[in-house]
N, C-alpha and C positions, 0 to 999 in steps of 0.2 A: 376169756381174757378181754378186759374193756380196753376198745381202742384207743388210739393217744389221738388228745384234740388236737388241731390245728386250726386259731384261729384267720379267717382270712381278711385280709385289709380291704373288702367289698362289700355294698351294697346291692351287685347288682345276683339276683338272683337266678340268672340264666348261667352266668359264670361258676358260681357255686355249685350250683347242681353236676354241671359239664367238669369242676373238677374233683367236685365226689365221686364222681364215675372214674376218674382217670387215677386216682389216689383211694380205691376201697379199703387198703389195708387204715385207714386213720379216718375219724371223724373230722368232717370240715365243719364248718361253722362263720357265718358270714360275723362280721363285729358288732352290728346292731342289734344279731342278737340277744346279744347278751344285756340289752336292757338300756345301753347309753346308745343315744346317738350323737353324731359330732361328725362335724364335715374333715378332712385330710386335706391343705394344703399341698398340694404337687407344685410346686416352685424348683423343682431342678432340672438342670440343661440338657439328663439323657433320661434312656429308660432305665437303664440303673439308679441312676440318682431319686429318680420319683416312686421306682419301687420299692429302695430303702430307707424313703422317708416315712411310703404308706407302712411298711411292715415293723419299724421299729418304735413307727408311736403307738401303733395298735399295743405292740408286747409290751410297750412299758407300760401304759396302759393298764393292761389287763393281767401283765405278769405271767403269761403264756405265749408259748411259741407264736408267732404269726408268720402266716406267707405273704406276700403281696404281688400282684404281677402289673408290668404297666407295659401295652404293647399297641402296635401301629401299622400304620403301612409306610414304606418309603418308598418313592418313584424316582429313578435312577436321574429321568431327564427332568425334574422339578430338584436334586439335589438334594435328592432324601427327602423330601417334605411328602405329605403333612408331616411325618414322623411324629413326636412325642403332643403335638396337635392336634393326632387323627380324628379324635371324638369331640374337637370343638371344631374344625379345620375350618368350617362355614359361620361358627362365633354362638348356632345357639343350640350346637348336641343333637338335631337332627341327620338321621342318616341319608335322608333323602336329599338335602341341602350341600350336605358333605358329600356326595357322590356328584350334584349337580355343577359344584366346584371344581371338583377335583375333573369332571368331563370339560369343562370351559377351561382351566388350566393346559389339559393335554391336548386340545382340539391344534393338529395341524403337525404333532410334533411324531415323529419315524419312532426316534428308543422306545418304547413302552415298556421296559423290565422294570419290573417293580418286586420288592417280598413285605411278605407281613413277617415282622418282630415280635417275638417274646421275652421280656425278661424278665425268670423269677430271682424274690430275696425271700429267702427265708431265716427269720431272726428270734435268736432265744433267750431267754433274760439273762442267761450268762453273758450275753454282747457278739456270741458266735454269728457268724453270716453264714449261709450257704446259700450259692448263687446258680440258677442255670439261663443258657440261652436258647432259643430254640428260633428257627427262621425257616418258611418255607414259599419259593419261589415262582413268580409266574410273569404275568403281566397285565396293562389294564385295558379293559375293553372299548370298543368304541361306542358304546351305549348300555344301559341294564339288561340284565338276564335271568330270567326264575326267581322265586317268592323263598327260598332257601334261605337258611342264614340268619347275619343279620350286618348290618356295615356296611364295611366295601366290598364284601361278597358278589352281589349282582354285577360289581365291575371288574372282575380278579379272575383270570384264566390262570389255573394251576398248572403247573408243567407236569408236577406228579400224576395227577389224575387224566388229565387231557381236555379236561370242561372246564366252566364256569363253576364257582364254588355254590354260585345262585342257582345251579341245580342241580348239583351234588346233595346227597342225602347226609344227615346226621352222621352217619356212621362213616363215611364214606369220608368225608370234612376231620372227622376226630381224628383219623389214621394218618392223617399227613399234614396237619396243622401247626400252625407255632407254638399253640399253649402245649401240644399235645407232645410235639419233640422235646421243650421245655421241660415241662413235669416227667419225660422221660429220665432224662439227665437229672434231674432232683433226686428222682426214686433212687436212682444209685448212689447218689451220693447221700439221700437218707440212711439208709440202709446202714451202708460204711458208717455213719456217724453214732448209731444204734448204740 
């Protein structure tokens, strides 16, 4: 039986791969795929908003389902920020910059709890949404940690795990992650939606 596609509102191809592993029962397929490219304005206020902008222009688009995920880190004693910023947070998409910030920001301040956010959309051309959230908690360090990862990993003490995610293994990271609780919650509500 051929699997059902699911187009995903990404170019980045670490993220596709990470969620073909997490979604085997379905083909993923990043949108550039498929032969167009074209950037996604993300101009809305949450990560919902910016995930069902990227998810609903891909389907119409393309006229097949798409998922889209947009997700961050928020720091309790920054007021949530970077939040839906996380990957510009330092203005030019480096992770090393964006960490360098985010350390000169918390430099001197006691709360450090921080989680990283998931949120998926997933949209079908009949205009259906299915949405999941996934969020997993820790806090942020007071310097970098291990070549793991990618982000703010190096700076992000999981409370799940008990380490830094910067040295946490692949698989170790997938099990208690935000994309990873996120696409849990999807799968069942795929399924139901079958």
């Amino acid at each position: 039986m051929e699997k059902q596609k699911i187009v995903l509102a990404s170019g980045n191809l670490h993220k596709i791969k990470e969620i073909q592993q997490m979604l085997p029962d379905y083909e993923i397929i990043g949108y550039k795929q498929l032969g167009v490219d074209f950037e996604i304005e993300e101009n809305g206020a949450t990560f919902y908003e910016n995930a069902l902008i990227k998810a609903k222009t891909v389907c119409e688009r393309f006229n097949i389902p798409a998922l889209a995920d947009d997700s961050g880190i928020c720091v309790d004693e920054l007021n949530g920020e970077p939040g839906i910023y996380s990957a510009r947070y330092a203005g030019d998409g480096v992770d090393e910059h964006n960490n360098e910030l985010l350390l000169k920001n918390m430099k001197g301040k006691t709360n450090r709890k921080a989680k990283f956010v998931c949120q998926l959309v997933y949209y079908k051309p009949d205009g259906k949404i299915i949405s999941a959230l996934g969020e997993t908690h820790g806090e942020i360090m007071d310097k970098c940690y291990g070549e793991n990862g990618f982000g703010y990993d190096p700076l992000f003490f999981s409370y799940d795990l008990n380490k830094c995610l910067g040295i946490a293994s692949a698989d170790e990271k997938n099990t208690i992650s935000h994309r990873f609780r996120a696409l849990e919650e999807l799968k069942k509500q795929l399924e139901t939606d079958k």
